[in-house]
C-alpha angles and dihedrals in degrees: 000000000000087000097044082054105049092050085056090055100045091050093048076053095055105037089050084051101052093039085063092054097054092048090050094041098054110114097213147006128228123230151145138201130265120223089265095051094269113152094225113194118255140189111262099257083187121023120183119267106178148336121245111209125180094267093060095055092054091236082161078084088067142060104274107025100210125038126254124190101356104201107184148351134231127176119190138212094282096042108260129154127242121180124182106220106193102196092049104046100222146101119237124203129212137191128244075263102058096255136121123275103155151331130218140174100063096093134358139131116268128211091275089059091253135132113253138153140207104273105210101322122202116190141005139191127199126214129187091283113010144047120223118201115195087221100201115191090041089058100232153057120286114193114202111183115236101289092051095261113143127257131168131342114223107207123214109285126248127203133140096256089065116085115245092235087050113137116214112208106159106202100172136007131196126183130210127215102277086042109260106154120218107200122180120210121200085230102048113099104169097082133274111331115237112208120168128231101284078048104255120153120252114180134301116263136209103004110198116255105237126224119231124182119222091247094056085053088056108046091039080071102065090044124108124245096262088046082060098049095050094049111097084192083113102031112106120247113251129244121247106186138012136180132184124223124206090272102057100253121133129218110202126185136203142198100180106071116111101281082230104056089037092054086044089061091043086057101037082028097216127153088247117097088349105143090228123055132173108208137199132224086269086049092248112147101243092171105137114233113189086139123120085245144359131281118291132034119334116185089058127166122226097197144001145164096216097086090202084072118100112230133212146338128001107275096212116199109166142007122214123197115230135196115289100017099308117143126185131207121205115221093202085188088067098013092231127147114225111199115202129191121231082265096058086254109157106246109188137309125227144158131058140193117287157090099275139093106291097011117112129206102207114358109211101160147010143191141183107232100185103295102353142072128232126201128194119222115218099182099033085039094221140082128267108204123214123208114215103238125226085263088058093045089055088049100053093046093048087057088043090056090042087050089046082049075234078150092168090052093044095057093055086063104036079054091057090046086063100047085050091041126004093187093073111119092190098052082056095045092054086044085048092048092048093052094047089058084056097053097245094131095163094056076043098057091035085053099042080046096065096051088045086241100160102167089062099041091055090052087053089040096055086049094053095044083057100054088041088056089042082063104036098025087145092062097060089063098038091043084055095043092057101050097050083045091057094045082045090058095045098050090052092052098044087048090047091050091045100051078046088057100051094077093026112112131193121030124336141212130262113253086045084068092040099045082051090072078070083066098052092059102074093017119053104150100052090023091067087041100065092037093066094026109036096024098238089152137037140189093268087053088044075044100060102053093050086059092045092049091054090045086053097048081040088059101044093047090059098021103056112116118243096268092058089037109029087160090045101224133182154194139210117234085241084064094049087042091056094042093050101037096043093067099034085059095037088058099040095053095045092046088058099045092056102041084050089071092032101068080253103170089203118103120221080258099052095045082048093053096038079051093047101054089038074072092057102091091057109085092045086064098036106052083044095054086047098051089045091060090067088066101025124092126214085261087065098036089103081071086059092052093047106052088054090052093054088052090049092051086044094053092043099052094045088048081041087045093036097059099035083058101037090047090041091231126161113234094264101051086039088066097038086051096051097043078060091047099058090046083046088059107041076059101059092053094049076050092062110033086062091050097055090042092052083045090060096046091052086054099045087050093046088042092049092052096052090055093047092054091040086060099043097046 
């Protein structure tokens, strides 16, 4: 027994041991990105399986027996291997197996009859029959046909749209299926050239938006004309990479866009300034984006003081098209690989810098070979090759299923993604589709829910409020009836209260000065009026439609439904206090300020109370639009907006009507006063905002002495 024991206890030893290894030994970590930024751990849907150096692909067998500035990588229909290698000028073909096959470019006969060569080519892009090499420094396309023959030579285009100093430096090429060839030149700014077949031009297509800062608009308007001319503020950013997929769309990268307004369109994840588009023959970016963010990394640093940090923005160098409809970008900066779905889903996220297996140096290229990926290594000058996992295999084959609407089929694998990983939004969302063609909108709406797809919730939402109103069709009309009866009721009594109130003397009761706000509604002129001359109202009734204002924003930031909320954020009613009082008192000082000097006849407490009841018609509109959010679908969310900009407006003209009759101004002065008023009151804040910097400062100085004097007594 003590033997039997002890054997138990050496392998527990060793397979914790060697547990740890695996987990320390591991090269990266997957992952994707919650709906609040969050990196949320994922299974490796690729893990590395070798790297591929010049020596194992018997490039001794070749000219130059080691590579030297690989540019770019190509894999065809039957899975060889192409890699661009710039310093040598030539093009070098590998089997399904990594080994060499051939090399061509260095020599061959052009068109003239005369010798030529490949002069530092870029990029290259491979059709059924013919192989077209974006040849840089010669300023044009050379097509060889499949055994590396030559072919044709397509010159740089001309056309009159085209500025006469315009440089051609074709980097990388793609053809669609009638031959039209989209080059892009690292010079070209106007967007990807579109030449036909016989290589004439046709037109640019999908020129970047550029991002320009106020300040930059300003200045540019104090600068000469030949300042103008040399500032590149206005000048698009160029494209650095571009595929094609069957369809004809191209999917295009960049690199050069300003790393802020490229991060801003990660995080809002909008087509402008997004450092991947898919265009359309018009060069509109038709790329879906029903993703949480954009395309790159997401949870990025902007400084640091640790050098080992990463900072910035995704560089994205290259997009590679997947099976069924999965695409991949390469961020050379981290040398991660980010794998999106057809519907711009995040997939998962692996890779990392490194030495290691399945680490790369400098990612310049990558390329899908069957079931595997290939990356090309810069800076090692080799390939690392990454094996699709049984969790990848699950994955493809449950977005085969979706795209073969083999929806049963679908939800079996989307049920063993979540068993694998129950943090995957798209596994929920195909559930979620499965269970909306069987008419169980509720399990729908639970799973859509999961993944925040709102779009899709709102569509089973809408089925199921029409089989809830099929079944209780007499509640929508009573429910109606009764509340028009109540504000009916309510009208009439505060009306009641308020004729009551015109011949009444001495003090009166609160909900006499509260009901008068009723009055204020359809009455601004005479209403205010009364409240300043005839004291109709007081601070406890402004008061307590201040209070009821912050109550109402209180309710609808925690009592709005999941469509309105998917994130479901909140805020405390010190939060709504602060962002309803600050600039109620804000206003209410500048506006004193100012009339004071304005021969203005209204008191700081006057232009308080003729504020406070200006709040008074928002929470008739607010609780409404909340409560409207538990029946409304996304398609009548515009009717929820709505009702919270008329009471807006409404808020805006009595404050406009309360000051103009509690100061006695006439229209014109009253603008000109609360123009002033606004500036008055951003002011005031700068004010104190200085203040209460300067105040920090004063305390961490004082502080720091303090400390100074504890050490040296």
């Amino acid at each position: 027994m003590k033997r039997i024991i002890s054997l138990i206890a050496l392998v527990m030893c060793l397979c914790t041991v060697l547990g740890g290894f695996s987990v320390f030994g591991a090269a990266y970590k997957s992952y994707t990105y919650s709906i609040k930024g969050v990196p949320v751990d994922s299974p490796d849907a690729y893990t590395p399986d070798r790297q591929v150096s010049a020596a194992d692909m018997n490039l001794s067998k070749s000219s130059a027996a080691t590579l030297s500035d690989p540019a770019d990588l190509v894999v065809d229909e039957n899975e060889n291997v192409y890699i661009v290698d710039r310093a040598t000028n030539r093009i070098i073909m590998l089997d399904k197996y990594y080994k060499f096959v051939m090399e061509f470019g260095t020599s061959f006969i052009n068109d003239q009859g005369v010798p030529d060569s490949l002069n530092q080519p870029s990029g290259m892009f491979i059709t059924t029959d013919e192989i077209y090499v974006a040849d840089t420094e010669n300023c044009r396309i050379v097509v060889f046909d499949r055994e590396g023959v030559f072919k044709r030579i397509v010159e740089e285009p001309t056309s009159d749209v085209m500025s006469e100093d315009a440089i051609y430096k074709p980097i990388a090429v793609s053809v669609d299926g009638v031959g039209n060839m989209y080059v892009v030149s690292s010079t070209t700014n106007m967007g990807v050239i579109v030449m036909n077949a016989q290589g004439i031009f046709q037109c640019y297509l999908g020129a970047q938006k550029v991002s320009v800062d106020a300040a930059t608009l300003i200045w540019r308007q104090f600068m000469t004309a030949e300042q103008r001319a040399q500032t590149q503020s206005f000048v698009p950013t160029e494209y650095n990479n571009i595929t094609i997929d069957k369809e004809g769309f191209v999917y295009v990268t960049s690199s050069s866009i300003d790393e802020g307004a490229q991060q801003a369109a990660v995080m809002g994840n909008t087509s402008d300034y997004s450092p991947v588009k898919k265009l359309n023959s018009s060069g509109d970016d038709v790329m879906a984006r029903s993703g949480f963010f954009g395309f790159g990394e997401v949870n990025v640093i902007n400084s640091s003081k640790d050098e080992s940090d990463i900072l910035g923005a995704s560089t994205v160098v290259d997009v590679a098209l997947g099976p069924e409809g999965t695409w991949t970008i390469v961020d050379q900066k981290r040398s991660k690989f980010y794998t999106y779905d057809s519907y711009g889903r995040l997939l998962h996220i692996f890779g990392d810098k490194g030495q290691m297996l399945g680490n790369v140096v400098m990612a310049e290229a990558i390329a899908y070979q069957g079931d595997k990926l290939i990356c090309l290594d810069k800076t090692a000058l080799n390939l690392t090759v990454y094996v699709r996992t049984e969790y990848g295999d699950i994955l493809i084959e449950a977005l085969h299923n979706d795209n073969e609407r083999n929806y049963e089929a679908a939800v079996g694998d989307w049920e063993k993604i979540l068993q694998r990983n129950g943090n995957f939004d798209a596994a929920y969302v195909g559930i979620g589709k499965s269970m909306y063609r069987d008419g169980r909108w509720e399990d729908a709406m639970e799973y859509y829910k999961y993944a925040y797809d709102t779009e899709q919730y709102s569509k089973a939402f809408q089925e199921f409020r029409k089989e809830w109103v099929s079944k209780w069709v007499w509640v929508v009309p009573v429910v109606v009836i009764a509340v028009c009866f109540c504000l009916s009721k309510l009208f009439s009594w505060a009306g009641k209260v308020n004729k009551a109130g015109i011949l009444k003397q001495g003090k009166r009761k609160m909900h006499e000065e509260v009901l008068f706000a009723f009055h204020l509604f359809g009455h601004p002129f005479d209403g205010f009026w009364d409240l300043k001359h005839e004291k109709r109202g007081s601070v406890r009734g402004a008061t307590f439609w201040v209070v009821l204002a912050v109550l109402s924003f209180t309710y609808q930031a925690v009592g709005q439904a999941y469509l309105f909320n998917p994130t479901g954020a909140t805020s405390s009613i010190f939060m709504q206090a602060i962002s309803i009082l600050m600039p109620l008192f804000l206003v209410v000082t500048a506006n004193w300020c100012l009339t004071t000097l304005m021969d203005g006849e209204g008191s700081y407490k006057d232009i308080y109370i003729a504020c406070g009841y200006s709040l008074a018609p928002m929470p008739f509109f607010v609780i409404p639009s909340v409560l409207l959010t538990h029946v409304f679908s996304l398609n009548e969310a515009g009717i929820v907006s709505l009702l919270v900009s008329i009471a807006w407006v409404w808020v805006g003209l009595l404050v406009f009507f309360g000051l103009q009759v509690t100061h006695g101004y006439s229209i014109f002065k009253n603008v000109l006063t609360c123009i002033m008023t606004i500036v008055g009151a951003a002011f005031i804040m700068f004010l104190g905002l200085l203040f209460t910097g300067l105040l920090q400062k004063i305390v961490g100085f004082i502080s720091s002495i303090i400390t100074e004097l504890s050490f040296r007594m």
